[in-house]
FIKOLZA-1660 file (N, C-alpha, C; in steps of 0.1 Angstrom, whole numbers, plus 5000, padded with zeros to 4 digits):
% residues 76
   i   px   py   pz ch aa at
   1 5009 4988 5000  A  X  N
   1 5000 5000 5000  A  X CA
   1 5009 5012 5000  A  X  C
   2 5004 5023 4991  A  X  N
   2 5012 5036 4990  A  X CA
   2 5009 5043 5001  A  X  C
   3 5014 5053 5003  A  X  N
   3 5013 5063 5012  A  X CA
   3 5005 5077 5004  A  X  C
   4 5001 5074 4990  A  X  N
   4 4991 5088 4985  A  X CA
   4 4990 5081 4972  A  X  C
   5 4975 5082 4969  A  X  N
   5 4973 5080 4956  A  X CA
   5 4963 5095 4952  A  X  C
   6 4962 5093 4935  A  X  N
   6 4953 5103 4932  A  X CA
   6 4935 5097 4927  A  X  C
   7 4927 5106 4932  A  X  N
   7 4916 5101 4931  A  X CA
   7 4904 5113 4928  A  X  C
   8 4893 5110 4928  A  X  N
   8 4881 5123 4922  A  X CA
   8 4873 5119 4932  A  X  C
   9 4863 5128 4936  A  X  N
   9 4853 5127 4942  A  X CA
   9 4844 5135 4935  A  X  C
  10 4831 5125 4937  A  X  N
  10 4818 5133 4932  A  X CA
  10 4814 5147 4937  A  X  C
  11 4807 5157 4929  A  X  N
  11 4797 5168 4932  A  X CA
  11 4791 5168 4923  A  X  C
  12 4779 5175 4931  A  X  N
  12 4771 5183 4919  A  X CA
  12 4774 5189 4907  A  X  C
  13 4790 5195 4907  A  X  N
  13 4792 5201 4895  A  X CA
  13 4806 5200 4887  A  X  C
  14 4804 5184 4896  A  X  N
  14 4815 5171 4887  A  X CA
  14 4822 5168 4893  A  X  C
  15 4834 5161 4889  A  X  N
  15 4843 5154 4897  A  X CA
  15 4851 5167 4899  A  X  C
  16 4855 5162 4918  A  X  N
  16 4867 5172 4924  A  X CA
  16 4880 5164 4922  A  X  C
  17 4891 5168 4911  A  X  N
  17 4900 5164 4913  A  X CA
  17 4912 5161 4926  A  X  C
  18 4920 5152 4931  A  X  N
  18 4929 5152 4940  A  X CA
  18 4935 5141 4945  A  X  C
  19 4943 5139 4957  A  X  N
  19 4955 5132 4962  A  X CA
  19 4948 5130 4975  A  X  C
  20 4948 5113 4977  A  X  N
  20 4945 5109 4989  A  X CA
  20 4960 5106 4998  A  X  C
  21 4963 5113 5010  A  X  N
  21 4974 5108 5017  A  X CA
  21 4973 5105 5031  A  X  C
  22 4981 5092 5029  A  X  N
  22 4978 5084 5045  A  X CA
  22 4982 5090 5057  A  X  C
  23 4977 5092 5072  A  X  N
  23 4979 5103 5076  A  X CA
  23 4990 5092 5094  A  X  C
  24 4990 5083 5092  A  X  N
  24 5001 5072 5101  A  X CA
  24 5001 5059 5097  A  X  C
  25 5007 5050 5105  A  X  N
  25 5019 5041 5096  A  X CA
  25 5006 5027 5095  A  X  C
  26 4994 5025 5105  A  X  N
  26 4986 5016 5106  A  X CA
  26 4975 5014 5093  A  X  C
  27 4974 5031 5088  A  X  N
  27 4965 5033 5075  A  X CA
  27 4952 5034 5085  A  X  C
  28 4949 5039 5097  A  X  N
  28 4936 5043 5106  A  X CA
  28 4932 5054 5101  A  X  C
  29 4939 5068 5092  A  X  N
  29 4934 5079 5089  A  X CA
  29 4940 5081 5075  A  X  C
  30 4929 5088 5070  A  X  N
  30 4934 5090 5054  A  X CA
  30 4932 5109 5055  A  X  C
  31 4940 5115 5044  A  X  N
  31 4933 5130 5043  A  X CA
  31 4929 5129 5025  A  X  C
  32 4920 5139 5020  A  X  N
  32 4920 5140 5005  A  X CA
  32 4927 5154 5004  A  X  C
  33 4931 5161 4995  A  X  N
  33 4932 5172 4993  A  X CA
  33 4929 5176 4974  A  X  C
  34 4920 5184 4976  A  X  N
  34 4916 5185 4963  A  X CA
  34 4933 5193 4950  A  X  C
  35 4930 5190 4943  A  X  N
  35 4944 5198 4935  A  X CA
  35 4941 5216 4937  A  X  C
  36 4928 5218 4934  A  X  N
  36 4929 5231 4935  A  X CA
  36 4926 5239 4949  A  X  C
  37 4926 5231 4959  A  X  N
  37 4928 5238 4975  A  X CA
  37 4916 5237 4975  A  X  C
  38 4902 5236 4967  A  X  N
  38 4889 5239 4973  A  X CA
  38 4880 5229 4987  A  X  C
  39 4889 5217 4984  A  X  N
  39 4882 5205 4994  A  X CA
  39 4892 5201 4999  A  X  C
  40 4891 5199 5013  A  X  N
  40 4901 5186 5025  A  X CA
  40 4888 5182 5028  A  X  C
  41 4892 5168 5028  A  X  N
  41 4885 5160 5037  A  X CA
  41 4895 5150 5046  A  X  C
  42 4896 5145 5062  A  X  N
  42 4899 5137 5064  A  X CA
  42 4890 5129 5074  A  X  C
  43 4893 5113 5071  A  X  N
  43 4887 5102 5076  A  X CA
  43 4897 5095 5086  A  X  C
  44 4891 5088 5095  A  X  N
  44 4894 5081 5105  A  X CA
  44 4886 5067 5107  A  X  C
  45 4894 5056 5116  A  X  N
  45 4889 5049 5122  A  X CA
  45 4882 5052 5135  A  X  C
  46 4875 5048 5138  A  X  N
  46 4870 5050 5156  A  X CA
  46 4871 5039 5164  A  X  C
  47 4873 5036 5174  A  X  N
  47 4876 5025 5185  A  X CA
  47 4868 5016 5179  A  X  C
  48 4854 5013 5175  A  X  N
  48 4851 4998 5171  A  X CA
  48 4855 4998 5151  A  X  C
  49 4860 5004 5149  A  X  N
  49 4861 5002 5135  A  X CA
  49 4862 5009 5120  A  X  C
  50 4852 5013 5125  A  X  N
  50 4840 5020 5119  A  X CA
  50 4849 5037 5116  A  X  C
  51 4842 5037 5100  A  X  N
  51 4849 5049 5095  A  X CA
  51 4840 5063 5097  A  X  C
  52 4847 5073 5096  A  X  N
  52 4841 5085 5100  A  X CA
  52 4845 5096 5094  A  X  C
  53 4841 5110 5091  A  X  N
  53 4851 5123 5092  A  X CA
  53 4852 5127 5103  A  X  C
  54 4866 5131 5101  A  X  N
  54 4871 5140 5115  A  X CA
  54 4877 5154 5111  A  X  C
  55 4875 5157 5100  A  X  N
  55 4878 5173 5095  A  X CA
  55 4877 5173 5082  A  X  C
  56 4879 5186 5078  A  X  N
  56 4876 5191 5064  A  X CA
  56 4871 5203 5065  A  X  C
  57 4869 5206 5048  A  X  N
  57 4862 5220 5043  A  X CA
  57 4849 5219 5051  A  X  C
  58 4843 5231 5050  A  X  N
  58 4828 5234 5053  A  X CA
  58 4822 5241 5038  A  X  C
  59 4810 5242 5033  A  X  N
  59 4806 5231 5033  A  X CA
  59 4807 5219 5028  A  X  C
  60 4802 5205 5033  A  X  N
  60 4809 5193 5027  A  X CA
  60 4800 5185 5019  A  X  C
  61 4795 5175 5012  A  X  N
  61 4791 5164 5014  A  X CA
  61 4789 5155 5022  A  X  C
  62 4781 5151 5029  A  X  N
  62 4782 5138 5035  A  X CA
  62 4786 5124 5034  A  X  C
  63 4777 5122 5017  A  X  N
  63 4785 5110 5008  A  X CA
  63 4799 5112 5006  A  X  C
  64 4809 5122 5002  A  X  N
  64 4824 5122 5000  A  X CA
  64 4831 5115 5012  A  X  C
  65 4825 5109 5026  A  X  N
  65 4828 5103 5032  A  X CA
  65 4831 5088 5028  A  X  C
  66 4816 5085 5026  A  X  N
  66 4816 5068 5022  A  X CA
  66 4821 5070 5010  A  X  C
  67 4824 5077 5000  A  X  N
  67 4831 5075 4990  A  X CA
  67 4847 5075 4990  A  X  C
  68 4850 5082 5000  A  X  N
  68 4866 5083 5001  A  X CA
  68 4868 5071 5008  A  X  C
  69 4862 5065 5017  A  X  N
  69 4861 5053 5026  A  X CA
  69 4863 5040 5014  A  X  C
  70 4854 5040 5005  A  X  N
  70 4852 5029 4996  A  X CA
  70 4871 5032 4988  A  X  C
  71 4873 5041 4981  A  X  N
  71 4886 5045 4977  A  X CA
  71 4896 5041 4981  A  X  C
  72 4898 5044 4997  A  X  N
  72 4909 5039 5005  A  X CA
  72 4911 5022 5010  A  X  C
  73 4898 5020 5009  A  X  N
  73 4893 5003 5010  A  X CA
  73 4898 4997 4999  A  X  C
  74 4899 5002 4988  A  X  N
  74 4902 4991 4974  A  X CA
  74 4915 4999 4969  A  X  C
  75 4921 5005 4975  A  X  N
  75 4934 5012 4974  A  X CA
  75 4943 4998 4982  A  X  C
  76 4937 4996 4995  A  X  N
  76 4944 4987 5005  A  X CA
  76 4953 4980 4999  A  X  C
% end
């Protein structure tokens, strides 16, 4: 597994281009950063598992969650 791949996420007004980078050595947190600075998102594990956001842009999507989750899942 890499430590940063590049990937798109959906919007309404198309795909956000950008670079997924692993944020410690277990792979428990991922960040995205869009190419043009408009979107961070980062995701986490939480004590039973289970994935989440724990920061980013305002406003967000909700889905850019489970989609960056699915991403980083078949990245593995």
């Amino acid at each position: 597994m890499t430590a940063s791949f590049e990937t798109k996420l959906s919007s309404p007004d198309g795909s956000i281009d950008g670079i997924v980078y692993k944020m410690n050595n277990n792979g428990a947190a991922w960040e995205f950063k869009s190419i043009d600075g408009t979107v961070y998102l980062t995701i986490a594990r939480d004590s039973d598992g289970n994935w989440m956001r724990t920061g980013g842009t305002e406003p967000y999507l909700s889905s850019w969650t489970e989609e960056l989750v699915k991403k980083v899942v078949n990245h593995s």
